[in-house]
N, C-alpha and C positions, 0 to 999 in steps of 0.2 A: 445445371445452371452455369451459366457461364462467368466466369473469374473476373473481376475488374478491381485495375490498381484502386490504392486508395491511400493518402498518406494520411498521418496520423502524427500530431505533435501532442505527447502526453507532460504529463504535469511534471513537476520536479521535484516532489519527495514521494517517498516510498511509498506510505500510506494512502496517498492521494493515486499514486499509479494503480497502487491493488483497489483500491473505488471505482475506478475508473474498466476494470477487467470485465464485469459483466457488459457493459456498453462495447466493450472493442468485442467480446463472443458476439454480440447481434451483430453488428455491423458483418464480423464473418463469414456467421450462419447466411448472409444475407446476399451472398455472391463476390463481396468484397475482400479484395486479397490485397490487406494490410503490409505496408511501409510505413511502422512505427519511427518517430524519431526523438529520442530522449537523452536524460542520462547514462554516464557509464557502467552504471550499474545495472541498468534494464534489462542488457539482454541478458545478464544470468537469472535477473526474478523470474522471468518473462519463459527460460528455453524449451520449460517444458510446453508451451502452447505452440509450438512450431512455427511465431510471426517472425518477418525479417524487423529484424531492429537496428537500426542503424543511431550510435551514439554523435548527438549533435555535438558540432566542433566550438570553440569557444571565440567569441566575438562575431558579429553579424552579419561583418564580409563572408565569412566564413561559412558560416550558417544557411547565407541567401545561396551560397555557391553548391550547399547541399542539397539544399530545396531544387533546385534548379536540372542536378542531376539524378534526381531521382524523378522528375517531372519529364526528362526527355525518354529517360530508360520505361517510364509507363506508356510513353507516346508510341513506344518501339513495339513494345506489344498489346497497345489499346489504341490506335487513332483515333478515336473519340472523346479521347480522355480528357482534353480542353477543352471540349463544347458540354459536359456537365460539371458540377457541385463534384470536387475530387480529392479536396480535403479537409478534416476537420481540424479544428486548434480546441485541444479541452485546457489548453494554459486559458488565464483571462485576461492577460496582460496584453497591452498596446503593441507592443513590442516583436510579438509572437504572431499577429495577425498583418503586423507590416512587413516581418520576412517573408511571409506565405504570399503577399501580394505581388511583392518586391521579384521573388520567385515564380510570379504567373500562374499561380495558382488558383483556384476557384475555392476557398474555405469558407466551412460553416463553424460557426462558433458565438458562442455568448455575448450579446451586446454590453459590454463592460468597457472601462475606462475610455471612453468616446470613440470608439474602434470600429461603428457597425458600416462606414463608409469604406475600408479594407477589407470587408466579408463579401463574399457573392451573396449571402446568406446570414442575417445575425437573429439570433434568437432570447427573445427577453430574457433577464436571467429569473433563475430562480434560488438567489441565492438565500440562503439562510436554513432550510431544508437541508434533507441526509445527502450530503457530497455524492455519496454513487446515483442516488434518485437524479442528481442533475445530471452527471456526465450518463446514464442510462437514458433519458429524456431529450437530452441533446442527439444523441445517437439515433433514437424513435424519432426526433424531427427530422433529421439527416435523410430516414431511411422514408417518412410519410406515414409511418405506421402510429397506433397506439396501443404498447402492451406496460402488463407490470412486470416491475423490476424481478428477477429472481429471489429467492429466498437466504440462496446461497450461495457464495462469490464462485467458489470450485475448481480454483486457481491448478492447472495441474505441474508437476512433476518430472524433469528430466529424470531417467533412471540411473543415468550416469551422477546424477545428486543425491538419489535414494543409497544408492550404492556407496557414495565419498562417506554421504551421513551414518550409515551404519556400522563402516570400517570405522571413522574416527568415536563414534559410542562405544566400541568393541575395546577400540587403543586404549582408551581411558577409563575402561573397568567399570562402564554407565550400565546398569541394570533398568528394565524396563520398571515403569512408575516413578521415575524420575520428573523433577521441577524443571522449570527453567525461571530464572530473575530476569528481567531487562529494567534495571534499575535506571537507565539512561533517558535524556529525553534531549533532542535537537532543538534550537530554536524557542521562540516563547508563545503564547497564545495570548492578545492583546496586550503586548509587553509585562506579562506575569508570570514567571516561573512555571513548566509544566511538571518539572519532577517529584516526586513525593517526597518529602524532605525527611520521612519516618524510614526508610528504605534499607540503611542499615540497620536497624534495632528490629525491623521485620527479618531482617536475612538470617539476625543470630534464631529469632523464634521459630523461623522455619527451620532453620538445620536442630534445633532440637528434637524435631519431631521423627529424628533419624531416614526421610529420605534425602537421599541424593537431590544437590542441588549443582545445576552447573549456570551458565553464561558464556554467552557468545559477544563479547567486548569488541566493537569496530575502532580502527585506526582511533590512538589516542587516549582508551579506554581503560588498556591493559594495566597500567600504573593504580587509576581510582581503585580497577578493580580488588589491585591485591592489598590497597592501603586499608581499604573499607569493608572488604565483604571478605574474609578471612576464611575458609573452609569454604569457597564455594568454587566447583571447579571452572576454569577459563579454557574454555575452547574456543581460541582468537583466530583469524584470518578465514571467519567462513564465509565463504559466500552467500550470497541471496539465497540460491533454490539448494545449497544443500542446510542451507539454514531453515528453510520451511520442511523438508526432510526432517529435521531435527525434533524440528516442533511439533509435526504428526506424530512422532511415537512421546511423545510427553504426555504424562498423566496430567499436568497442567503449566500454563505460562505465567505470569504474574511483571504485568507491565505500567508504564506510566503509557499516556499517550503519544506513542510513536508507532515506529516503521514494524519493529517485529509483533504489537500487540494487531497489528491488521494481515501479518502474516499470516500469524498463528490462526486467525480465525479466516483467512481464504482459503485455509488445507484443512480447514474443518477441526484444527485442536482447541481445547479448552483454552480460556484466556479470562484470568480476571483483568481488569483493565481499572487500575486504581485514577484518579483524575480529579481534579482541582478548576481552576477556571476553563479547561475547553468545554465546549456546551457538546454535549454526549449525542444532543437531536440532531446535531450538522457531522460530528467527526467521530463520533464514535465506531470500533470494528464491527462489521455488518457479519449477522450469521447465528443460526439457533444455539454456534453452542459460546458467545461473550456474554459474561457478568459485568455490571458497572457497580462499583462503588463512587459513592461520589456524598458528597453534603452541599447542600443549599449553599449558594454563593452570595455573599455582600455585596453592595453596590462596591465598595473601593477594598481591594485586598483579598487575599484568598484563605477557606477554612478547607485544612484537610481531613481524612480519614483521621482515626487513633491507628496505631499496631495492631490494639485485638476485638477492631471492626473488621479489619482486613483479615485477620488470622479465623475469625469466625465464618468467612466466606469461604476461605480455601479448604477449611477442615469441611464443611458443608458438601463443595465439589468433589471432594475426594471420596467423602463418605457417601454419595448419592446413586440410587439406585442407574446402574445403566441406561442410556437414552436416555434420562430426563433432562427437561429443557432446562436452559439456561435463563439468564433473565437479566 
């Protein structure tokens, strides 16, 4: 099958990236040789799948002038590649589908924020449904076809990460069956708090239970970490993929809804995903092996978990028979 450019402008947080990975594997599998363009963080989540990823520059001049030279460098080995549909935009924003245009490009992407006169291609949305269902959908329109979404994200692994990850477990005296906390959470979901605000007084319950607990603190972090979480070890400045290294040899994760709870379940590790107002049917981690906790939400305001709703679940995973499903 023969290779054809194809650029790619992915989303801007993590979680939403890793949603997004089954959809850039079809588009792949499908002859398409991806020129992703994201954040700076991307190409280390992203290295083990072997796409070019190129980090977008900041402001639009800037941006268009990327688009632009990544549009001539396809011409150089596709001359065809400006008489088809040659890139997607999975952002939804206006903004994202007028560089691509701006850039001469030919983009398919979601008819959102009155944008579908900037697409070659716009496709009704389907917002409200499980985020990777749309960006997998988008990609099946892209490509003409109609399949279902995979089961499992299957995000893979530089070994060069597998490798960092296991030295730095080794450095820090981490025995296998080890926790991981991600107490942290970016941003808010309909301007309401996503973090579980019980987070500490779980962290002392769970180190009672004598395993090891560590954390991986991003820029910023490090400080909360030691004021709050006291006996849990901090393993700061890791990277994405040797941070989903990390997470694969974890007997389990225990996250708010963020970046590493959709990690932990692309590489296949355990993951309770505790969660308050995000709606679990659009943003929750995809994959047989995330738990959600969660309680019925009120029209105005958020009910969380207790401590030992959550500590009932993780004693549960820990204690459960191998391969059973998650739920």
């Amino acid at each position: 099958m023969t290779s054809r450019p194809l650029i790619v402008r992915l989303r801007n947080w993590v979680g939403d990236v890793i949603l997004g990975i089954p959809a850039l594997k079809l588009l792949a599998s499908h002859g398409h040789q991806l020129q992703l363009v994201g954040k700076g963080w991307a190409p280390a989540l992203l290295a083990g799948e072997g796409w070019a990823v190129q980090v977008r520059p900041a402001g639009a001049r800037a941006a268009i002038r990327q688009l632009r030279d990544l549009r001539r460098a396809a011409l150089s080995t596709d001359p065809a590649f400006d008489r088809r549909d040659n890139a997607v935009v999975l952002t939804t924003s206006f903004s994202s589908a007028f560089e691509m245009r701006l850039a001469g490009l030919r983009a398919v992407g979601y008819a959102q924020e009155a944008r579908s006169f900037l697409l070659a291609r716009s496709v009704p949305s389907t917002y409200g449904g499980p985020a990777l269902v749309a960006y997998w959908e988008l990609a099946c329109r892209f490509l003409g076809i109609t399949q279902p979404p995979p089961r499992e994200i299957g995000l893979q692994l530089a070994p060069a990460d597998v490798a960092q990850a296991d030295a730095l477990l080794r450095a820090h005296g981490i025995a296998p069956g080890f926790l991981v906390l991600c107490p942290f959470a970016g941003g808010t979901f309909e301007k309401l708090d996503k973090a579980w605000p019980h987070f500490p007084d779980f962290a002392r319950a769970l180190l009672s239970t004598g395993r090891q607990v560590i954390a991986c603190p991003g820029p910023g972090e490090e400080a909360l970490l030691r004021e709050q979480y006291p006996g849990i070890v901090a393993l700061a400045g890791v990277k994405l993929g040797a941070y989903g290294a990390i997470l694969r040899r974890a007997a389990l994760l225990v996250a708010n809804d963020t970046g590493p709870g959709h990690l932990a379940a692309a590489v296949g590790a355990p993951v309770l995903s505790v969660l308050g107002p995000t709606k679990p049917e659009q943003w929750a981690p995809w994959g047989p092996t995330v738990t959600i906790v969660r309680r019925p939400q009120p029209a105005d305001g958020i009910v969380w978990p207790e401590v030992d709703e959550v500590m009932r679940q993780v004693n549960a995973l820990l204690h459960a028979p191998a391969g059973s499903a998650a739920h």
